[in-house]
Residue, then its C-alpha position, 0 to 999 in steps of 0.5 A: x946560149x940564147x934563143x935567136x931570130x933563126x929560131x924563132x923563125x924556124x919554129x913559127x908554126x911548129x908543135x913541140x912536146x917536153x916530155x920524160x919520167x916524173x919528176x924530170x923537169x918539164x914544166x920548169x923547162x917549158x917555162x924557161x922555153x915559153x920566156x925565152x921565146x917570147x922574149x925573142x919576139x916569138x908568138x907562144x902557146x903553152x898547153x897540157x897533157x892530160x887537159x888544156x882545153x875545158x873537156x880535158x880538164x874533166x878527163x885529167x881530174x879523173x885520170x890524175x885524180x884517183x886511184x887506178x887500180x880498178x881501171x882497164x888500161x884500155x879505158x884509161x888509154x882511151x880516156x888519155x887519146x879523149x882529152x888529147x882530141x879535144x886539145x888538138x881541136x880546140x887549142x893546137x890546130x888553131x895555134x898553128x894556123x896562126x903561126x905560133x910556137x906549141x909548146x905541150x907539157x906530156x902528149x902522145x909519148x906520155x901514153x906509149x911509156x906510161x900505159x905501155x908499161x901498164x901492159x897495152x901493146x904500145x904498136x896498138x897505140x899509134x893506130x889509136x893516135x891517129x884516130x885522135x889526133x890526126x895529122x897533127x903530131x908533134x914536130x919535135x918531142x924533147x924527151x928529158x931523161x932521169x933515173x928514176x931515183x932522181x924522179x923521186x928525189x924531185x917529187x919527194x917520194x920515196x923508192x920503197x913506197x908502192x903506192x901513195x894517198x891521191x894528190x898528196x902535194x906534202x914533202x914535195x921537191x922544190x927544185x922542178x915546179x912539176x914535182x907533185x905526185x899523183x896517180x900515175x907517179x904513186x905506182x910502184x917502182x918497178x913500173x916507173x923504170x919500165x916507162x923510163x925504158x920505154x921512154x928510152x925507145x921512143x927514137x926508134x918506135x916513135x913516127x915524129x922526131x923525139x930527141x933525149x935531153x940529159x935531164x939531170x943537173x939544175x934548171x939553167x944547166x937543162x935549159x942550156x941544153x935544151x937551147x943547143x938542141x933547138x939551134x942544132x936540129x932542123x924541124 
């Protein structure tokens, strides 16, 4: 299934966000995304989260740099709500205006599942949302879905490991271009299948539209997916 006009016309001014558990596949299927789109006549931005602005790449580096442990959640939420300011600002809000598709690798979604399962009352985190970000919520969250046994598999880490050295890229998967372990993925396993729940309930809890996408399989068979939800939703 190809994207079509009717698509591209639809999305013109829309904010979207691939999100999931590690190892799901998100920039892999951002990228197939952003060719298709373009190839289609749409204008794209491409964009990240933690980063994508000059101040939110200091903010990742230490977010997805180090060892957490000794941080607070709510620091580290904060610092996440910080760089997400920052991009929204500096990148999305003008995107928008100017018609293009936004299409955003983690977001808002990202800190409900992963500082959710670290402890934070995830009803606290909308309030904090707003606070950084405003208005300009995602019009669509596509929420790619894997165990969390096919996560490892991908970043090529193994279940019983309880944590890893920082940034380690040896070993990595080669299938999904986003396989890379860092200092959230290195967190033990118990916690990866609470953020997996958790990610699970965002249909319900989340104030934008958030719609699952069987994760599993290969690049094309995920993007053929992805493809349907775009012709099938209205947004």
């Amino acid at each position: 299934m190809t994207i079509d006009a009717d698509i591209v016309a639809r999305l013109a001014g829309k904010f979207l966000v691939f999100d999931g558990p590690d190892g799901c596949g998100k920039t892999t299927q951002i990228e197939m995304l952003v060719r298709a789109l373009t190839a289609a006549g749409a204008s794209v931005v491409k964009t990240h989260d933690p980063g994508g602005s000059e101040i939110g790449d200091r903010i990742r580096r230490i977010l997805l740099g180090y060892d957490l442990s000794q941080m607070d959640v709510r620091c580290e939420t904060l610092l996440f709500m910080a760089s997400r300011a920052q991009l929204v600002s500096e990148v999305i809000e003008p995107a928008l205006a100017d018609g293009s598709v936004v299409v955003c690798s983690r977001f808002i979604s990202a800190t409900y599942a992963y500082q959710g399962a670290a402890g934070y009352d995830v009803t606290d985190l909308l309030t904090v949302g707003n606070v950084a970000v405003g208005n300009t919520w995602p019009d669509l969250t596509v929420l790619l879905d894997v165990s969390v046994e096919t996560g490892f598999d991908r970043t090529g880490r193994k279940p019983h490991h309880a944590r890893a050295s920082s940034r380690s890229t040896g070993d990595q998967g080669e299938l999904f271009k986003d396989a890379t372990v860092d200092a959230m993925e290195s967190r033990p396993t118990d916690f990866h299948r609470k953020v997996r729940d958790i990610f699970l309930s965002l249909p319900d809890m989340y104030p934008k539209p958030v719609q699952i996408v069987d994760g599993a399989g290969d690049p094309d068979t995920v993007h053929a997916r992805v493809t349907e939800l775009l012709h099938r939703v209205t947004i």
